[in-house]
N, C-alpha and C positions, 0 to 999 in steps of 0.2 A: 437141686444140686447148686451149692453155692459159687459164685461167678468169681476169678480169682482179676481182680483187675489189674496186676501185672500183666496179664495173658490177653489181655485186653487193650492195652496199651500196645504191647508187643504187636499183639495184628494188625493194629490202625496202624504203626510207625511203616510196616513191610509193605503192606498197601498204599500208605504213601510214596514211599521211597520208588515200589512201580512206577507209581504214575507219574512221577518225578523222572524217572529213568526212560522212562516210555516219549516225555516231553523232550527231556537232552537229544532223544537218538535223532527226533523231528527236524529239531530245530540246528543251527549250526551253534558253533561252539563260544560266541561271544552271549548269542543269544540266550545261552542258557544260564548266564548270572541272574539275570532280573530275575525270570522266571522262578528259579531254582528258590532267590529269596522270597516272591511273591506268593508259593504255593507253601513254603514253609510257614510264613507267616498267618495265611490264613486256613492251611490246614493242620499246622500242629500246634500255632502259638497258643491257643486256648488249652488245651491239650494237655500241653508241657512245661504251661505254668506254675503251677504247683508244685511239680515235679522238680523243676528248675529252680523254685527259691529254695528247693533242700541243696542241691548241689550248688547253689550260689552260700547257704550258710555251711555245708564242709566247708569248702574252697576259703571261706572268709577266716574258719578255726583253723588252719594250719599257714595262715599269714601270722606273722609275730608283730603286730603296728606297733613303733616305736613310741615312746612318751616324750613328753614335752620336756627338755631339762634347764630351761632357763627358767627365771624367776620374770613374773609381769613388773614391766618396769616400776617404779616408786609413783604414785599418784602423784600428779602435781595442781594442787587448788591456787590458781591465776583465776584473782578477779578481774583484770583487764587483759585483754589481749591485746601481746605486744605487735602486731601484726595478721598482714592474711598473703598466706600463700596458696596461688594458684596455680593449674598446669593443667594439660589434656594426655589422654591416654592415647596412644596411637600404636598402629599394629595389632599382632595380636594378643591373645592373652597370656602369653609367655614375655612381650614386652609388658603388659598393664601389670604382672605381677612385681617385676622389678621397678619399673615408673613408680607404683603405688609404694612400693619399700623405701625407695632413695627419699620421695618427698615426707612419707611420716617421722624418716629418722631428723633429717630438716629441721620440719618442724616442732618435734621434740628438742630438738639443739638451740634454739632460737625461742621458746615459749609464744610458738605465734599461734594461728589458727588456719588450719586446713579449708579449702572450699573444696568440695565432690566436684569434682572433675568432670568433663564432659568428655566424651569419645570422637577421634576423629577418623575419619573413613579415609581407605587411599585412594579416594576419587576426590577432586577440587571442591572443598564447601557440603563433602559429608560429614554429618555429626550425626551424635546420637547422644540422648542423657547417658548418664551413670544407670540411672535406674532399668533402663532399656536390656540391660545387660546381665547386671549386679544388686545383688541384694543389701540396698543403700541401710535400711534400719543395723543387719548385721552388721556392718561394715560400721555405721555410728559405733552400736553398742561396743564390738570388739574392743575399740579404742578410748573408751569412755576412764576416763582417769589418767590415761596417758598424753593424750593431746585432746585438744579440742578439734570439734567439725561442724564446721558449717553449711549447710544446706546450698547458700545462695550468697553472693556477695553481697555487704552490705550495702543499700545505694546509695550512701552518698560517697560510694567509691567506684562506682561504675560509670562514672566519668570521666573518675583518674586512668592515668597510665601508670601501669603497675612499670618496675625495673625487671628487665628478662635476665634471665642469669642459665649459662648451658652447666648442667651436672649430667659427671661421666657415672656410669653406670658403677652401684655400689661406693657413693661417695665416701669419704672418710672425715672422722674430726676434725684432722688439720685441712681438708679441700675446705670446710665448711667455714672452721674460723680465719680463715688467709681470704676465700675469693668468692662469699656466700654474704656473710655475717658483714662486713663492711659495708657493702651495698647494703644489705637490710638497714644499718645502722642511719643510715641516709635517708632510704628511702621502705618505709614500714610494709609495702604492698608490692608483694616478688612474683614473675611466671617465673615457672621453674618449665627448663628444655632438657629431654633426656638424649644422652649422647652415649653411645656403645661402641668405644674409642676398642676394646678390646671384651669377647664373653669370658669372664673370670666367677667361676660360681665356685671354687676350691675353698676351703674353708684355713683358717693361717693356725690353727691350733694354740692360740693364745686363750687365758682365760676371758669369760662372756664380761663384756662391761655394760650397762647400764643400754649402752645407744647398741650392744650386737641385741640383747634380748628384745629393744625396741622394733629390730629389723627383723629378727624372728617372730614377730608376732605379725608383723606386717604382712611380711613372707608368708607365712604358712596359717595365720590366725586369723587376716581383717576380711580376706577376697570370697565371695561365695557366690556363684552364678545363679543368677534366676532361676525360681524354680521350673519356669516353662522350660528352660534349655536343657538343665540337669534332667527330664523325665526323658524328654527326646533321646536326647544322651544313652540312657538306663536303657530307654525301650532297642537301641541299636545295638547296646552290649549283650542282651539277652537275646536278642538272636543270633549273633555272633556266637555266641559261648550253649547257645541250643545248635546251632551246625557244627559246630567243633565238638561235643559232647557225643553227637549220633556215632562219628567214628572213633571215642575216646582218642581224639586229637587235642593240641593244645593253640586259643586264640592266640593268635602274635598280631602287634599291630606293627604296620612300618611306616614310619613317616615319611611320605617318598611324595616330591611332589615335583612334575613334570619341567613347570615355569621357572621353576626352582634350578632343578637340575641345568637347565637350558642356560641360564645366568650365570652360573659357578664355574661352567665347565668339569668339574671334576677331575682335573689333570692330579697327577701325585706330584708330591712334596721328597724334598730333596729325605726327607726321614722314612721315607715308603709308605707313608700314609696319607689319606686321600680328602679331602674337606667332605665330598659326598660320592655316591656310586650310584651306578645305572641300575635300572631294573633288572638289565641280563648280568649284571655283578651280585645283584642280590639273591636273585633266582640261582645262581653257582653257589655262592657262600653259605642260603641256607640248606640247599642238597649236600653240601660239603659235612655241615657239622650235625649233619643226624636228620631234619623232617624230612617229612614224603610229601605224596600228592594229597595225601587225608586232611592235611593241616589245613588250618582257614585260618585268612589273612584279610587283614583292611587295611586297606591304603589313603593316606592323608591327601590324594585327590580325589576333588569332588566330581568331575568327570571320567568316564574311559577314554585313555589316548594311547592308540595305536601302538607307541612303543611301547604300553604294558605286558602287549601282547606274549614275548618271550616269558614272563614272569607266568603267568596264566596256562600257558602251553603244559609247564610243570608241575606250576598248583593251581588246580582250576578254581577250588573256592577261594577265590581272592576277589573283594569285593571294593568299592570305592563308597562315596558317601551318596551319589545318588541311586546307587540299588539298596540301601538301605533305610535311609529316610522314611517316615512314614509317608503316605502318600499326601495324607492332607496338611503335612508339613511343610512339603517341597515348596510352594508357592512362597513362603515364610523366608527358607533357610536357604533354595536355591536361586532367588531371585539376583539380577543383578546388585550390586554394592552392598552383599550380604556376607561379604568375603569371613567380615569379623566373627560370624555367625558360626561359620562352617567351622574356622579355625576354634570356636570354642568345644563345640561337639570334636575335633581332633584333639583336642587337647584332655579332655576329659574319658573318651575311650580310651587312648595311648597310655592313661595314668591308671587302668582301669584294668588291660590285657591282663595274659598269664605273662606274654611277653611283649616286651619293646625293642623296637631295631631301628635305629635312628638311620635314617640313608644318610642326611645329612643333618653335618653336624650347626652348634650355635647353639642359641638360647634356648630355643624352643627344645631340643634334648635335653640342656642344661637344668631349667624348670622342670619340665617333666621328670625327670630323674629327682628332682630333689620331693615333689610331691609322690611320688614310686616308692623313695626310702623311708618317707614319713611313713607310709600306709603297709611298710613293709615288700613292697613287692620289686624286689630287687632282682630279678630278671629280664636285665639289659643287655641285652647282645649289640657291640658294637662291629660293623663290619671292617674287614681286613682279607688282604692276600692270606689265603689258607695253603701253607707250605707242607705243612705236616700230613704223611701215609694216611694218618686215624684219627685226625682231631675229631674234638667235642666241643657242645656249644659252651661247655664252661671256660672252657680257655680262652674266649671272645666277653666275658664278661666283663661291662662296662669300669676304666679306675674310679671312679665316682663310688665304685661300689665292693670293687676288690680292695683297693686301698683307703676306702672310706676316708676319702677327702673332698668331698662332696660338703657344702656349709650346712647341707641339715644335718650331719652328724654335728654338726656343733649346737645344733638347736636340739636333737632329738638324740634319746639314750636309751 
């Protein structure tokens, strides 16, 4: 009698989920996150592998990923470089994406030469390469016609003192030929300091010139993370989206980070709207617009902190980044001044969800949202006071995305 391995699958899933259910009742209720992820991973992940790359290729066929609608900028063959411009990337990778934008359009404006950046940590006198991070060969190649890149400063300028010059986020033409381009004129060897005087990622619906498709490329073409970090990445969205899948729930990632919240305050604006919200704000708004307890959630902290606990009460698979992490990773990604680390695995799940729900707002939404609408996945719930008897989560849909005025719709069509 032939074995029908649906029926087969089915019983190992039931038997697990006992013993899964059998650990919950043991243990108290915080305790049963690790757990919960610990036995799903080693008793179903082999399991529901296979299984899971077919429901990760539905899932991928009924996203619509938008195309690229700019033009790569015009080659430019400079035999001498008029210059070298340098800078550090700082924060996390929602600032390195725009650091890395402002200074390629730069130096396409100026025909100078890029040096790979180094990364600096927010602890005094932490660095790290480019390459630590980022995939430096891509990152060459992308750009290769467009600007020039240089590996390492030449030496016989690493003696000199480069001229520091502060550029506000998203510079423009005229910033560059007024209060850029003189100083280069003078002095051929620029740091460039990025300043996020205001987060403006809105797109101004003019037609694409020559130095926007350069930023588009930058934006969305040159950056690509390590492959070490990307797999970490993958192996935490696949369990995410295998606990989400057992209850035909849907992942949602929230960017919710405790340190954060503590900083901001989150007091409201004279416009009824809020810069960020607490976990017991989030945990109301999305019981308000439709999920239950079935749903599974990840939160853009790397530890459990105590006021999560309202959030969990309601949806209990809600996971942070250290019940996920591989085990023989943690050492790696939760070490101390590993911040940049963690934030890139945040960064790459949140762009990755069915859904995204910024707690708070700024770049890091901003970015994300714009790499969401490249890949299609335009399922951004922003939170708000829920006034209405019946709402849906569509009425909370992010304007980046209802109004497509987000800049990758200027890059992507």
């Amino acid at each position: 009698m032939a074995v029908d391995a649906r029926q087969v699958l089915a019983g190992f899933l039931t038997m697990a989920m006992f013993i899964m259910l059998g650990n919950m009742i043991k243990r108290d209720h915080f305790d049963s996150v690790t757990v919960t992820v610990q036995e799903t991973s080693i008793i179903q992940f082999d399991a529901l592998k296979e299984e899971q790359k077919s429901l990760n290729q539905a899932s991928t066929e009924s996203i619509q990923e938008l195309k690229p609608c700019w033009a790569k900028p015009v080659s430019k063959e400079v035999e001498q470089s008029k210059g070298y411009i340098t800078f550090s990337l700082t924060g996390g990778p929602e600032h390195h994406i725009s650091q890395v934008t402002d200074a390629v359009v730069i130096v396409r404006y100026l025909d100078a030469t890029l040096v790979l950046p180094d990364i600096r940590g927010s602890e005094l006198g932490q660095k790290r390469n480019f390459e630590d991070m980022y995939d430096a060969d891509k990152f060459i190649a992308s750009l290769d016609g467009v600007i020039k890149v240089a590996r390492e400063l030449p030496a016989e300028l690493t003696a000199e003192s480069p001229s520091v010059v502060k550029v506000p986020n998203r510079v423009s033409r005229e910033y560059i030929a007024n209060n850029v381009e003189p100083i280069f004129q003078r002095n051929s060897y620029l740091r460039l300091t990025s300043v996020f005087p205001k987060i403006n990622l809105k797109g101004n619906g003019k037609p694409i010139t020559d130095l926007d498709s350069t930023a588009c490329l930058a934006m969305f073409g040159s950056l690509e993370m390590k492959r070490e970090i990307l797999e970490v990445a993958e192996r935490m969205v696949e369990r995410l989206k295998i606990l989400s899948r057992n209850t035909g729930s849907q992942f949602i990632a929230i960017d919710l980070r405790v340190d954060v919240l503590e900083k901001k305050g989150c007091k409201e604006k004279g416009n009824g709207k809020k810069p960020c919200y607490s976990p017991l704000e989030i945990r109301d708004f999305l019981r308000k617009v439709g999920f239950n307890a079935d749903s599974t959630i990840y939160l853009t902290e790397t530890w459990w902190h105590e006021s999560l606990n309202p959030l969990k009460e309601m949806f209990p698979k809600t996971y942070t980044k250290d019940d996920l992490i591989p085990a023989e990773k943690k050492g790696q990604f939760l070490q101390p001044g590993a911040a940049e680390l963690q934030r890139a695995l945040d960064f790459q799940i949140c762009s990755k969800s069915d859904v995204f729900v910024p707690a708070i707002s700024g770049l890091f939404y901003g970015n994300v949202a714009g790499k969401r609408i490249a890949s299609g996945r335009t399922q951004i719930l922003v939170p708000s006071k829920v006034s209405s008897s019946s709402p849906v989560a569509t009425d909370f849909i992010s304007t980046y995305v209802s109004k497509k005025n987000h800049l990758a719709y200027s890059c992507f069509c």
